[in-house]
C-alpha distance (Angstrom), angle and dihedral (degrees) to the residues before:
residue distance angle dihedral
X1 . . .
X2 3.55 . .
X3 3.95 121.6 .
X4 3.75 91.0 -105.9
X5 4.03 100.3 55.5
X6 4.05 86.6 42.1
X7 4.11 92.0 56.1
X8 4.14 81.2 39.4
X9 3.63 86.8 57.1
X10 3.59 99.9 47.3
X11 3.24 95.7 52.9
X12 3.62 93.7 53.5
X13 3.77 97.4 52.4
X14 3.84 84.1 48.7
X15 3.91 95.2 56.1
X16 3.57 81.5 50.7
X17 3.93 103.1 53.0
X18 3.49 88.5 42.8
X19 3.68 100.8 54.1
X20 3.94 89.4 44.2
X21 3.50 89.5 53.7
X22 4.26 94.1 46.9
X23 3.92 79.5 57.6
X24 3.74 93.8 63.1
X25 3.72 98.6 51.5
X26 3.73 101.5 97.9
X27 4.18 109.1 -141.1
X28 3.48 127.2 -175.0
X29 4.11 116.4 -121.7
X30 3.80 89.7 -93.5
X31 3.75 90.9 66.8
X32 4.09 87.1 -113.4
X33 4.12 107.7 126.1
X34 3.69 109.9 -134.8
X35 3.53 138.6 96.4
X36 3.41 130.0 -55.9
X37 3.93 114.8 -146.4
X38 3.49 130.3 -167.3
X39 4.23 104.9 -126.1
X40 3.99 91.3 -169.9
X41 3.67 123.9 -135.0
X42 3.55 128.2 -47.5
X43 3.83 133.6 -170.5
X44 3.75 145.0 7.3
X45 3.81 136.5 -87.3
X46 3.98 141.8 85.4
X47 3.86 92.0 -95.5
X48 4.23 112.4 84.4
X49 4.01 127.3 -171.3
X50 3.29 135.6 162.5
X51 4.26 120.9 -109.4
X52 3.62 123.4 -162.3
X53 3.71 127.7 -178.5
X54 3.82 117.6 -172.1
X55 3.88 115.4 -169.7
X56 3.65 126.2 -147.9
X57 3.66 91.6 -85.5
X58 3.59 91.3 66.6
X59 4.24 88.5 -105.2
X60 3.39 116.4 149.7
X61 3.60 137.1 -153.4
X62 3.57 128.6 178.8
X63 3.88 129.1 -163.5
X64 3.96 125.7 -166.1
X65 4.32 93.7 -138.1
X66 3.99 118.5 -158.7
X67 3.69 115.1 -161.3
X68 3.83 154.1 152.2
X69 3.57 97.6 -153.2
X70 3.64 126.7 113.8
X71 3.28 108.6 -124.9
X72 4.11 132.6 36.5
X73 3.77 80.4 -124.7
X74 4.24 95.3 57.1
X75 3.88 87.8 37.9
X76 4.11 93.3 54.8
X77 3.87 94.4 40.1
X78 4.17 94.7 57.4
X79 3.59 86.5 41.0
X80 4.01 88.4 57.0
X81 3.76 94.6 -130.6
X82 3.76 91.4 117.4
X83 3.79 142.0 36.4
X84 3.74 137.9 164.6
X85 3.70 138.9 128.2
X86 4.07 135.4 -72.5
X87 3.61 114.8 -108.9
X88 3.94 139.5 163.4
X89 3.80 95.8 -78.3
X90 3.85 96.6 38.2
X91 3.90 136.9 -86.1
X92 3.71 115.1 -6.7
X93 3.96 105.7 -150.3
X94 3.83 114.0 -144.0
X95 3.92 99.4 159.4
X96 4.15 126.8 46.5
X97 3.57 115.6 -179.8
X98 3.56 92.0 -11.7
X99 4.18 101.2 -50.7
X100 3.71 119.9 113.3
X101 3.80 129.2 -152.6
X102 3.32 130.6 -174.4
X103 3.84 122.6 -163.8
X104 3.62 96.0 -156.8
X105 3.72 93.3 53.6
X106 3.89 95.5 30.4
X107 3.42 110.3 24.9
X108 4.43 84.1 -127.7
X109 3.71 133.7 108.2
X110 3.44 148.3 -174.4
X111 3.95 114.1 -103.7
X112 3.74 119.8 -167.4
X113 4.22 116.1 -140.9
X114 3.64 127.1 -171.7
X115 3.52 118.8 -156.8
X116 4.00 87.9 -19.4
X117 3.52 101.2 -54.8
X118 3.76 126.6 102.6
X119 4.09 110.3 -86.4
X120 4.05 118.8 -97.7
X121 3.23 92.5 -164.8
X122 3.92 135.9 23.5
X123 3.26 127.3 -88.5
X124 4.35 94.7 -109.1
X125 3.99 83.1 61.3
X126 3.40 98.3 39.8
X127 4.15 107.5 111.3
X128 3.70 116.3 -138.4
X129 3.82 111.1 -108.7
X130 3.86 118.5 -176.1
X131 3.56 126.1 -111.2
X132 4.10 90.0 5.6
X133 3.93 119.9 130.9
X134 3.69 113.9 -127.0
X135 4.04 116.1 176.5
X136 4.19 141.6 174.3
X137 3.23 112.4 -145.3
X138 3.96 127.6 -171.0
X139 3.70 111.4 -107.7
């Protein structure tokens, strides 16, 4: 073989390990790798969505909520999976799932997704729909 089909060939089996291995590497769907947990169900009520929280690890945990409330917003505050402080354009969420950031001393936040797009509205005037996903995610 001459030097230039042997360095061909090598390459080739490289691209191939190294795409195998990229297919081992579990990611969660927002392209973060860490785990994914399962945080159970919480609550009570006729109306069901789903709640994820990623961290700023890229971790994700995912709750099945029950609830009466109104709003996603009511429904995850009794629930205790969020917490954060009134303010002119609605509730300002500093804690998910029991983690608190704080962009002034971090320089991370909390943002609030429905159905995997960024929030237009917060999370206090969000209305409960069931069987949507609604998620914070550390950014």
């Amino acid at each position: 073989m001459k030097r230039t089909e042997k360095t061909t060939t090598f390459l080739v089996l490289l691209l191939v390990a190294v795409l195998a291995l990229a297919g081992c590497v579990r990611q969660n769907p927002e392209g973060d790798s860490g785990t994914v947990t399962d945080g159970g169900t919480v609550g009570e009520g006729a109306h069901t969505f789903a709640f994820s929280v990623v961290d700023a690890e890229g971790n994700k945990t995912v709750f099945a909520v029950h609830t009466d409330e109104e709003t996603v917003g009511e429904a995850l505050l009794k629930n205790g999976l969020i917490a954060g402080d009134a303010g002119a354009y609605g509730l300002y969420v500093k804690t998910v799932n029991g983690i608190t950031l704080d962009f002034e001393k971090d320089g991370k936040y909390w943002a609030f997704y429905v159905e995997g797009a960024y929030a237009a509205a917060g999370v206090d005037a969000t209305p409960v729909t069931d069987g949507a996903d609604y998620m914070f995610k550390a950014e």
